[in-house]
FIKOLZA-1660 file (N, C-alpha, C; in steps of 0.1 Angstrom, whole numbers, plus 5000, padded with zeros to 4 digits):
% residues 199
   i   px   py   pz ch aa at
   1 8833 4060 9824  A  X  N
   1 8833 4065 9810  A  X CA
   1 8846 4072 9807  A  X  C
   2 8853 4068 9797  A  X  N
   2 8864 4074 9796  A  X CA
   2 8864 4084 9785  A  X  C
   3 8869 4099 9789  A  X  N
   3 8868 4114 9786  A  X CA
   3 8877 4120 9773  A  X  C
   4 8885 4105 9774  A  X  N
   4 8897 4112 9766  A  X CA
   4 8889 4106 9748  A  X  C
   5 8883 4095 9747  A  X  N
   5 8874 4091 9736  A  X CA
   5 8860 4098 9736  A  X  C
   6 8857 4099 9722  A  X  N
   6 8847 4105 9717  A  X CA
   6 8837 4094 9721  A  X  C
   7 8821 4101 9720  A  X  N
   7 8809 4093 9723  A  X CA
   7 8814 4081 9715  A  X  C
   8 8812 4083 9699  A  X  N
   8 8811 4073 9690  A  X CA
   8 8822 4061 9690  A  X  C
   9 8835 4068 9698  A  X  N
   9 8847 4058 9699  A  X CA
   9 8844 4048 9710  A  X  C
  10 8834 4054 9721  A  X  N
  10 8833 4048 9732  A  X CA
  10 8822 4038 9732  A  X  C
  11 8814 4039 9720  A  X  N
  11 8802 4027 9721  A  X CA
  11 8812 4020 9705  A  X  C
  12 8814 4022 9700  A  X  N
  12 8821 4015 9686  A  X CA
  12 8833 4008 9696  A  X  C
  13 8840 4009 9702  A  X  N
  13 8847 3999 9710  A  X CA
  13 8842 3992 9719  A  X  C
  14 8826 3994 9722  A  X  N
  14 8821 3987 9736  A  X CA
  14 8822 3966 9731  A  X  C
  15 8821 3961 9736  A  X  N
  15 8825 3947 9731  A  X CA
  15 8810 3938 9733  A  X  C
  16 8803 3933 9717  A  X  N
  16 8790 3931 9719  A  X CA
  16 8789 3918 9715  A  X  C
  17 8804 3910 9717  A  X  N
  17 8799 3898 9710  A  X CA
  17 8790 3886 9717  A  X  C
  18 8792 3888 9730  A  X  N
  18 8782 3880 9739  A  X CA
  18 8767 3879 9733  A  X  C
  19 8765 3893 9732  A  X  N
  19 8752 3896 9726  A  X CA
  19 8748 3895 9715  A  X  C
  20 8754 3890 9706  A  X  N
  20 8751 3891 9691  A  X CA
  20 8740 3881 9690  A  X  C
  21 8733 3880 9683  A  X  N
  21 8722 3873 9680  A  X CA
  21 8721 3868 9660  A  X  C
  22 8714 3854 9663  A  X  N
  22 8710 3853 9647  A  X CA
  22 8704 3850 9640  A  X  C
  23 8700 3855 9633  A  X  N
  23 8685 3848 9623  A  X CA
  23 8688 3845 9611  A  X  C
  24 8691 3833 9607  A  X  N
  24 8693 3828 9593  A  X CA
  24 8709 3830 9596  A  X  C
  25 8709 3837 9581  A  X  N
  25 8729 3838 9583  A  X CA
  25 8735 3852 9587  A  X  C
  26 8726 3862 9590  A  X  N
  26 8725 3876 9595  A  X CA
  26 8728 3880 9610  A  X  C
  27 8738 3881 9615  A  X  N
  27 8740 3889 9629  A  X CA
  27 8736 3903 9635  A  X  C
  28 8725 3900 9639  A  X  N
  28 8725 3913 9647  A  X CA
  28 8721 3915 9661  A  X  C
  29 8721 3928 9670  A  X  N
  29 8722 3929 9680  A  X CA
  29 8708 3933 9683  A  X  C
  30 8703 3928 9696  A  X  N
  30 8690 3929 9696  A  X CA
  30 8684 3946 9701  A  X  C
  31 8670 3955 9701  A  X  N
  31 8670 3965 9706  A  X CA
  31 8674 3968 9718  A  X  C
  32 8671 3957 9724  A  X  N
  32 8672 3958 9740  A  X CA
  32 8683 3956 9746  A  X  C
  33 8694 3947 9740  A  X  N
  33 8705 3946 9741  A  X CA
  33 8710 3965 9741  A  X  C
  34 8709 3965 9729  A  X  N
  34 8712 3976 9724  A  X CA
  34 8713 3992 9736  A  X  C
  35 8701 3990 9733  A  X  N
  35 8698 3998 9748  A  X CA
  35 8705 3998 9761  A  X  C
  36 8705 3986 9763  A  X  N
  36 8710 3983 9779  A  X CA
  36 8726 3986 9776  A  X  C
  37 8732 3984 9767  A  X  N
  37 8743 3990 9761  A  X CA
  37 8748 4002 9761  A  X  C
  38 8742 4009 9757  A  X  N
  38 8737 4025 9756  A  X CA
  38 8740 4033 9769  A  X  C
  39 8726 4029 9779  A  X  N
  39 8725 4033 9791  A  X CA
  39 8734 4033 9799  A  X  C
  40 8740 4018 9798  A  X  N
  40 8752 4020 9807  A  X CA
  40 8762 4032 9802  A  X  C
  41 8768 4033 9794  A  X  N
  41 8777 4043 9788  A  X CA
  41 8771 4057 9795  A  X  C
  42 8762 4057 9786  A  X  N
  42 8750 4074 9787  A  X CA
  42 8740 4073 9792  A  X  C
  43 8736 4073 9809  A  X  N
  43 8726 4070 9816  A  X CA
  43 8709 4082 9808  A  X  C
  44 8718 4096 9806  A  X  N
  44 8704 4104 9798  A  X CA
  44 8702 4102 9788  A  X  C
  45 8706 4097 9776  A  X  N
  45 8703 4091 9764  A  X CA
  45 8690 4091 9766  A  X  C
  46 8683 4094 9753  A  X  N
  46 8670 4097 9752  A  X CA
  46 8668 4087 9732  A  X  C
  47 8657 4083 9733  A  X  N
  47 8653 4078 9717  A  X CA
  47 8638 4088 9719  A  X  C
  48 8634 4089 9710  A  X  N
  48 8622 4095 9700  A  X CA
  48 8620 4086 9692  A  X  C
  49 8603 4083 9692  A  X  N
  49 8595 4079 9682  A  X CA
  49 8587 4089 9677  A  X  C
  50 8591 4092 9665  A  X  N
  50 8582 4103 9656  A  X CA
  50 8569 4100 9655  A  X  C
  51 8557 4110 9654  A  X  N
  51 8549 4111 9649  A  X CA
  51 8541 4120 9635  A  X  C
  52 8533 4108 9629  A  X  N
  52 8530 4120 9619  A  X CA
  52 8521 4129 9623  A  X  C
  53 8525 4141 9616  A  X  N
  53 8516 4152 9625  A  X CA
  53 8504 4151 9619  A  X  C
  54 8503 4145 9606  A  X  N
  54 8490 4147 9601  A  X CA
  54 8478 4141 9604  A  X  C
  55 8484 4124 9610  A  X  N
  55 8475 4113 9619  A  X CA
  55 8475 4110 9632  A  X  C
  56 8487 4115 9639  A  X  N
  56 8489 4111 9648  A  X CA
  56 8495 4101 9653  A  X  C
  57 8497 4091 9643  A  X  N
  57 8501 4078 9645  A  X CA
  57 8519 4076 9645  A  X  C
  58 8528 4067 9650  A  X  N
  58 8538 4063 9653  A  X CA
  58 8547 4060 9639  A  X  C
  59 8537 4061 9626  A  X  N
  59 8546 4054 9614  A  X CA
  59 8539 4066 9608  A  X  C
  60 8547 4065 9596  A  X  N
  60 8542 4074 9577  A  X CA
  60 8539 4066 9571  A  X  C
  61 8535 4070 9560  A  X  N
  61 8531 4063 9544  A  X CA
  61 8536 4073 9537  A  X  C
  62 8536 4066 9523  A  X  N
  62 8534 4076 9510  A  X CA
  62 8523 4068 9505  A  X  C
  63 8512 4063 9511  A  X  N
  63 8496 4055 9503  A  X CA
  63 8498 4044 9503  A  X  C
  64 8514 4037 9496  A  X  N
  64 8514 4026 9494  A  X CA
  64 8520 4013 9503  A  X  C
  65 8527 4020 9513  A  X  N
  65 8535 4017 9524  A  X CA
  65 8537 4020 9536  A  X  C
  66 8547 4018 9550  A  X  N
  66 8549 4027 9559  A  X CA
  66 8562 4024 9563  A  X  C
  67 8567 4034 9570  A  X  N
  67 8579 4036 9580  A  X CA
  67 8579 4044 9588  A  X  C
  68 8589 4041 9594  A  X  N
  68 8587 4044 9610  A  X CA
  68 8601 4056 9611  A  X  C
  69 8603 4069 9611  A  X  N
  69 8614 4074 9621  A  X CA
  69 8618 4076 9636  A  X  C
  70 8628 4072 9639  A  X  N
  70 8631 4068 9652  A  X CA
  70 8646 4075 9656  A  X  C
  71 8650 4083 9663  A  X  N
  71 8655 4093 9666  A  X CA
  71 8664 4089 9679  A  X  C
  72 8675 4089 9681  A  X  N
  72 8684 4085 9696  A  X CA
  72 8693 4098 9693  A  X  C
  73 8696 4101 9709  A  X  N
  73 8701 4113 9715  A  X CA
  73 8709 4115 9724  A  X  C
  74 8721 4113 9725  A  X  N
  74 8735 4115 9735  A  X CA
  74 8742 4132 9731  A  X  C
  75 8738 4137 9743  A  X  N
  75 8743 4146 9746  A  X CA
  75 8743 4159 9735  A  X  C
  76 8730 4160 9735  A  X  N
  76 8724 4169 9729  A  X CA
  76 8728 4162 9707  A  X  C
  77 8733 4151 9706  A  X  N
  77 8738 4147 9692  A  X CA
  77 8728 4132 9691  A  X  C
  78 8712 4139 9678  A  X  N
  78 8706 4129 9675  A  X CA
  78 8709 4121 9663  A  X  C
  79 8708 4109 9665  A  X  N
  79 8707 4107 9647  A  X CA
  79 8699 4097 9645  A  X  C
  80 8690 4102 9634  A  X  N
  80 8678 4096 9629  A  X CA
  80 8678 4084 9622  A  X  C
  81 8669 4074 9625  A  X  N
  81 8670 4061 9613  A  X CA
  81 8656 4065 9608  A  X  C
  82 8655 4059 9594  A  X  N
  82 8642 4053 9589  A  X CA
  82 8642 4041 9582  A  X  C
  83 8630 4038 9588  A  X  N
  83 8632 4021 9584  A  X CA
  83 8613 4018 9576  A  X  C
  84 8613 4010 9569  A  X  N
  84 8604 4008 9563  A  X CA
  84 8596 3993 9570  A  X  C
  85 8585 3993 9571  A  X  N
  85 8579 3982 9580  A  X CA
  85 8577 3974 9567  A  X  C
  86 8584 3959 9573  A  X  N
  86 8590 3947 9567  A  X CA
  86 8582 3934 9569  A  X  C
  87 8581 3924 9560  A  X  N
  87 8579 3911 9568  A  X CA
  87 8589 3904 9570  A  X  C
  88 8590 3892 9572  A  X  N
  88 8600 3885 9578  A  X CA
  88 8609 3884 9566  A  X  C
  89 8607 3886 9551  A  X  N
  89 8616 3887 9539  A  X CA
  89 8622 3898 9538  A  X  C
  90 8617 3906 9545  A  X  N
  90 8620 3922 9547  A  X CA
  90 8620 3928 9535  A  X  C
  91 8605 3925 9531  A  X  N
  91 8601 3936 9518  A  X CA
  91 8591 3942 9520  A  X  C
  92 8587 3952 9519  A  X  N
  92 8579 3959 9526  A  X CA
  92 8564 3960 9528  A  X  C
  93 8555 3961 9535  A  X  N
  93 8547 3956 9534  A  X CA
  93 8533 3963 9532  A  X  C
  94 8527 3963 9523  A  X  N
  94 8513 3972 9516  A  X CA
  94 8509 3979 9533  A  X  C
  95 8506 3989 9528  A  X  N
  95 8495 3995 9537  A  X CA
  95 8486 3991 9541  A  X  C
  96 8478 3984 9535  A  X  N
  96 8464 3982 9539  A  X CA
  96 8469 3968 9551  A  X  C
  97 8475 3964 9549  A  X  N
  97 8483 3947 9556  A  X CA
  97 8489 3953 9568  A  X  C
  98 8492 3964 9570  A  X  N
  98 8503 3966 9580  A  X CA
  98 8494 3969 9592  A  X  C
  99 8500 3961 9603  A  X  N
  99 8495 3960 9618  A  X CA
  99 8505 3969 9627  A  X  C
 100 8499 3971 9639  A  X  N
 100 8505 3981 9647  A  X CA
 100 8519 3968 9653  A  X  C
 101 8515 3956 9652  A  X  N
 101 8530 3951 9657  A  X CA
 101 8536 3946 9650  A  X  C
 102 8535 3950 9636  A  X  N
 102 8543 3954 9626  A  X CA
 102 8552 3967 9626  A  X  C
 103 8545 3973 9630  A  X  N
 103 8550 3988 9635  A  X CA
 103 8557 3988 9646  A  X  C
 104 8557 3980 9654  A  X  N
 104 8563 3980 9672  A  X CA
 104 8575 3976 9668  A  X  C
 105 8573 3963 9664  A  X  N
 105 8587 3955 9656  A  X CA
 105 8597 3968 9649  A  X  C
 106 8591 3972 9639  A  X  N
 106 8598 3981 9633  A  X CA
 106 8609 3992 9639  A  X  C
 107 8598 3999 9651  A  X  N
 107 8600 4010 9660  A  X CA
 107 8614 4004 9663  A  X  C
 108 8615 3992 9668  A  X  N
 108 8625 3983 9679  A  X CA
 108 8638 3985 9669  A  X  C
 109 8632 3979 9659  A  X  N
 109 8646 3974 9648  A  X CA
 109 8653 3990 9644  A  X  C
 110 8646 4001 9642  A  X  N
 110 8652 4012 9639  A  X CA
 110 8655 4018 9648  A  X  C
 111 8654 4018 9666  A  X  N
 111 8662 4019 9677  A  X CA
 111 8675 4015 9678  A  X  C
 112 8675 4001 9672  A  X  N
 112 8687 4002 9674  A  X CA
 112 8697 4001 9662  A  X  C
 113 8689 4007 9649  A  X  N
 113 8700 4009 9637  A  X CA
 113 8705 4024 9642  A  X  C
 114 8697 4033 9649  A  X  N
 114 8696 4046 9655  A  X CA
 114 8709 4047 9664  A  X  C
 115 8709 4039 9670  A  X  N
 115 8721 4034 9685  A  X CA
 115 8731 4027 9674  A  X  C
 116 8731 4025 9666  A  X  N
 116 8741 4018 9657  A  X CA
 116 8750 4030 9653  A  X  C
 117 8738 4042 9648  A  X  N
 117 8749 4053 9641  A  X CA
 117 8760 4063 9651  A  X  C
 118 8756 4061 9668  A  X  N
 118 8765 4062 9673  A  X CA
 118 8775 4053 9675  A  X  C
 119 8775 4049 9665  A  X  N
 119 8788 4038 9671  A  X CA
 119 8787 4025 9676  A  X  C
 120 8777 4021 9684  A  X  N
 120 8775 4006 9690  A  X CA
 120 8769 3994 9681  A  X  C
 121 8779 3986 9677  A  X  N
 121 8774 3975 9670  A  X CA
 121 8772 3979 9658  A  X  C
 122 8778 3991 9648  A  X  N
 122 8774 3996 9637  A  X CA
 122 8782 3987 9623  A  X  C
 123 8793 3979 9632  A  X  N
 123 8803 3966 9619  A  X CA
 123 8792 3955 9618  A  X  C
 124 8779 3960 9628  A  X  N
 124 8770 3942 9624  A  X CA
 124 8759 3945 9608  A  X  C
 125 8757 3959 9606  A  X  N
 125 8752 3968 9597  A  X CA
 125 8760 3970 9579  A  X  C
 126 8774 3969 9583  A  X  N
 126 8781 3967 9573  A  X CA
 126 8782 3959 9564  A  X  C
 127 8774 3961 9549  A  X  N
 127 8774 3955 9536  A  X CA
 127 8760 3951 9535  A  X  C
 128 8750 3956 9546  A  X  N
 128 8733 3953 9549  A  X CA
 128 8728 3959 9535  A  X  C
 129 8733 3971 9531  A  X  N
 129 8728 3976 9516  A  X CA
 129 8733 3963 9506  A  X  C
 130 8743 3965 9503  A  X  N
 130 8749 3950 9492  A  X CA
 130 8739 3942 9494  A  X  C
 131 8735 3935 9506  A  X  N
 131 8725 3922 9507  A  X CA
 131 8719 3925 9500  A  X  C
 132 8704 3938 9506  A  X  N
 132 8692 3943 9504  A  X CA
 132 8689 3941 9484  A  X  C
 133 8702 3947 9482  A  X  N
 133 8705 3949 9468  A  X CA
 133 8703 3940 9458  A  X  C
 134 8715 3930 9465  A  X  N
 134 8710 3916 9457  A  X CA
 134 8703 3911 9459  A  X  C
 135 8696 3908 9471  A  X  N
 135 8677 3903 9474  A  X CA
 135 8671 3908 9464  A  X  C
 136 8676 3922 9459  A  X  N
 136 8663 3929 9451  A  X CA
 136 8667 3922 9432  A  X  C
 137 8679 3921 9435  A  X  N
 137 8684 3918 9418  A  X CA
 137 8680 3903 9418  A  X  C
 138 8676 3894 9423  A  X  N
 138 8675 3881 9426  A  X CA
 138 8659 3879 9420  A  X  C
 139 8649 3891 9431  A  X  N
 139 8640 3887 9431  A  X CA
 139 8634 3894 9418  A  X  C
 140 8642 3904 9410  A  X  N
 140 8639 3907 9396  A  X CA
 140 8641 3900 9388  A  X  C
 141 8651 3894 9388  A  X  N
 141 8656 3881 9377  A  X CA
 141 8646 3870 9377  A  X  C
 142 8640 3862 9393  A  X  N
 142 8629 3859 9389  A  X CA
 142 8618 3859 9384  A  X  C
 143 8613 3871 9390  A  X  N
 143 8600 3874 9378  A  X CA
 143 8603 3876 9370  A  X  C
 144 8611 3881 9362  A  X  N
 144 8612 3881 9346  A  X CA
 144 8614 3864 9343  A  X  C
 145 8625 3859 9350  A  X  N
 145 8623 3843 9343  A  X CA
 145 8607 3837 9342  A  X  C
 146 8596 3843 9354  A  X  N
 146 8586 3838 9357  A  X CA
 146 8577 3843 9344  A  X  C
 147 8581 3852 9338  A  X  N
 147 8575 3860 9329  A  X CA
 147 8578 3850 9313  A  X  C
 148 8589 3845 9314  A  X  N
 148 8593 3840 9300  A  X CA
 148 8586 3826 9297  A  X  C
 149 8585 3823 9287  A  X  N
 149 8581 3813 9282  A  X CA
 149 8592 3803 9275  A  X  C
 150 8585 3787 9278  A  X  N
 150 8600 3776 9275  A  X CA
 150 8598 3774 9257  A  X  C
 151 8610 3781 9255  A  X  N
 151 8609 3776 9238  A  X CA
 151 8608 3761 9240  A  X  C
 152 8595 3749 9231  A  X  N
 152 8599 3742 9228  A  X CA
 152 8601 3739 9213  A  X  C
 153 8614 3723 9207  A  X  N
 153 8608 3726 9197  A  X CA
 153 8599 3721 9189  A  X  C
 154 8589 3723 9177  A  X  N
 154 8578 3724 9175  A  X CA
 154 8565 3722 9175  A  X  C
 155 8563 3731 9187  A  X  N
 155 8552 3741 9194  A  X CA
 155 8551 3752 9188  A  X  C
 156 8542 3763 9189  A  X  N
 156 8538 3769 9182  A  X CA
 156 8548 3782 9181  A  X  C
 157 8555 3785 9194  A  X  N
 157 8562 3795 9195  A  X CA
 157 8574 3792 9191  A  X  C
 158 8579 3774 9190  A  X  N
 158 8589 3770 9180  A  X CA
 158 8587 3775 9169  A  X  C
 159 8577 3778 9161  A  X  N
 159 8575 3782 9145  A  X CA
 159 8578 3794 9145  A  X  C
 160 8569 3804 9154  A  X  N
 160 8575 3820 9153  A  X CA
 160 8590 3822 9154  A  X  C
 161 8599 3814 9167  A  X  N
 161 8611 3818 9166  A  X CA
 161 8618 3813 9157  A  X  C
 162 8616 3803 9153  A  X  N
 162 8625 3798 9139  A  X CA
 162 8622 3805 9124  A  X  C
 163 8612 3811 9128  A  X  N
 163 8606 3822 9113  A  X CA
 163 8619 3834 9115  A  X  C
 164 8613 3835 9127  A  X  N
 164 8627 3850 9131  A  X CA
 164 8637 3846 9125  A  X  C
 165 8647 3833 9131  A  X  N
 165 8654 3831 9128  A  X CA
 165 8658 3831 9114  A  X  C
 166 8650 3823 9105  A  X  N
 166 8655 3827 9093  A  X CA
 166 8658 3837 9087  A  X  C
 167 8646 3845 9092  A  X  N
 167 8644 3862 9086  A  X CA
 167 8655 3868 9090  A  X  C
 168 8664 3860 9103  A  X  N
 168 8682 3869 9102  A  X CA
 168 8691 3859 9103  A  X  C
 169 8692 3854 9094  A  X  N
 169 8702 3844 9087  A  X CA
 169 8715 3854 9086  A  X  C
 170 8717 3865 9085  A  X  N
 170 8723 3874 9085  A  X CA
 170 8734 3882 9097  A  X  C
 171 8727 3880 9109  A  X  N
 171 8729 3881 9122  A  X CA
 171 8734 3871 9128  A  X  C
 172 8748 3874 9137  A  X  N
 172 8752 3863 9145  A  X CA
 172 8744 3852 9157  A  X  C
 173 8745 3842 9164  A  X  N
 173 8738 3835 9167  A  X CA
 173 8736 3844 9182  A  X  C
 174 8749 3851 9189  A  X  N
 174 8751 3857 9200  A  X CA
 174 8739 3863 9200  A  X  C
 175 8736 3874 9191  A  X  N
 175 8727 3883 9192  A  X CA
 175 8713 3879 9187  A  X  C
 176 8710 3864 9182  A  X  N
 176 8697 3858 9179  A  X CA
 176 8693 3855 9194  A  X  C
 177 8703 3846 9203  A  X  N
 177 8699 3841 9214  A  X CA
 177 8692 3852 9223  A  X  C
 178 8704 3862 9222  A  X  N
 178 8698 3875 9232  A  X CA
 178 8685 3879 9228  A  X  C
 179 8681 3884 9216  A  X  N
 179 8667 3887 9217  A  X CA
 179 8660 3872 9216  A  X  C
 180 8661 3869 9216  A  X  N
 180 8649 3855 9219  A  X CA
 180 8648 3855 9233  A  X  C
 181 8659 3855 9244  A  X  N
 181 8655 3855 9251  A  X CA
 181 8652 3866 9263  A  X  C
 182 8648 3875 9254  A  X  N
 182 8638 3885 9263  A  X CA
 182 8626 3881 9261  A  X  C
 183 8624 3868 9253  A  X  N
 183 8609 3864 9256  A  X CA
 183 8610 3849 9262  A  X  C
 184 8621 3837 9254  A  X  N
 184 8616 3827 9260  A  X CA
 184 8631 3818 9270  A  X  C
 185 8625 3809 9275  A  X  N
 185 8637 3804 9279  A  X CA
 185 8644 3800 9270  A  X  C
 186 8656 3794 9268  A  X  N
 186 8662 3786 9258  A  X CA
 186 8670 3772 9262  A  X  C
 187 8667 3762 9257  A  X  N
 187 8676 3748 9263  A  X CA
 187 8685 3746 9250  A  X  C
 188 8695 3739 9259  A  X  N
 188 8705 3735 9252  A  X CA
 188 8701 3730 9235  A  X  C
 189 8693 3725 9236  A  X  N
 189 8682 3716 9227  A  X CA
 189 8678 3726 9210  A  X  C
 190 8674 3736 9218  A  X  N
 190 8668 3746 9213  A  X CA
 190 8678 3752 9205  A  X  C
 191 8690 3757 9215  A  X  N
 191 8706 3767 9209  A  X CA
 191 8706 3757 9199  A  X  C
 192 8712 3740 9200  A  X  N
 192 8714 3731 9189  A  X CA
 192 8707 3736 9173  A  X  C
 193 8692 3740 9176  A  X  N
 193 8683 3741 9166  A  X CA
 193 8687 3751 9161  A  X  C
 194 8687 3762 9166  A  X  N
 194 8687 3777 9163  A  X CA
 194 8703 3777 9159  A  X  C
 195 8712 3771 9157  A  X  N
 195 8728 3770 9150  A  X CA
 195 8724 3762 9135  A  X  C
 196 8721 3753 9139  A  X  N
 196 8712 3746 9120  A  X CA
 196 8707 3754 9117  A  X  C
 197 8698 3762 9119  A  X  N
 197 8693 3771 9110  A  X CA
 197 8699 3781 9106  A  X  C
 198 8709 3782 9113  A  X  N
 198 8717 3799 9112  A  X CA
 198 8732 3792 9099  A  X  C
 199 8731 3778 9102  A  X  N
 199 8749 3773 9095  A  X CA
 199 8745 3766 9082  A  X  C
% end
């Protein structure tokens, strides 16, 4: 182990490409890799699995969910992950649904986001929020599309929106389209319609 680098410099330069692992288009390093990584560097390295004091059990809730905190320790310097128990889409998974190897899984995966924040393998982590993010903007955009209805034209919800439309003959077409479509889809077909009535 060399003295003259700090902990964090010493596992952030450890070299983990052998190990890298992948699922889908995501790289990551496995817990156990992780570990055996670790140990070698820092043979007393210690992890912690929290418990809740209130159940006793390995994970929390707030009623509607759970997660797990998981705790790694070099040389007296812990630092905590929490991770939320996931399914394979990694969205989180109701309470009532959550199994203990749901929870095991979890424990593992936040071990070694835990061993990440010292430094080891923590560039495979980098831009994991941005994903998460857009996963989440993706899967909003579809349910609202799932939510909208297909203007056709005349169907019944053709008559309402072409009522509108007349009723703002007044208003540009930009801002007809937009509120129309907080309710319905719009086809090309449709825009055609809704410019005749507006020209």
């Amino acid at each position: 182990m060399n003295k003259t680098k700090s902990n964090y410099q010493t596992l952030r330069d450890k070299d983990i490409s052998l190990m890298i692992q992948k699922k889908g288009a995501q790289s990551y390093l496995s817990w156990a890799s992780a570990w055996a990584l670790l140990k070698e560097e820092f043979p007393t390295a210690t992890r912690t699995v929290y418990e809740d004091p209130n159940t006793n059990l390995n994970y929390f809730t707030d009623g509607h969910t759970a997660y797990v905190k998981v705790g790694v320790t070099i040389d007296d310097i812990e630092h905590i992950d929490y991770l939320p128990v996931m399914d394979f889409r990694n969205q989180a998974i109701k309470l009532e649904k959550v199994t203990m190897f749901d929870v095991n899984k979890t424990i593992q995966r936040s071990t070694a986001k835990a061993i990440a924040m010292h430094g080891l393998g923590l560039t495979l982590w980098i831009g994991e929020d941005l994903i998460d993010s857009a996963k989440q903007k993706t899967n909003q955009r579809m349910e609202e599309m799932a939510k909208k209805i297909k203007l056709n034209i005349g169907d019944s919800n053709w008559a309402k929106a072409s009522k509108y439309v007349e009723a703002n003959k007044d208003v540009d077409f930009k801002t007809i389209k937009s509120n129309l479509e907080q309710k319905y889809i719009i086809s090309n077909d449709v825009e055609l319609e809704i410019k005749k009535i507006l020209s």
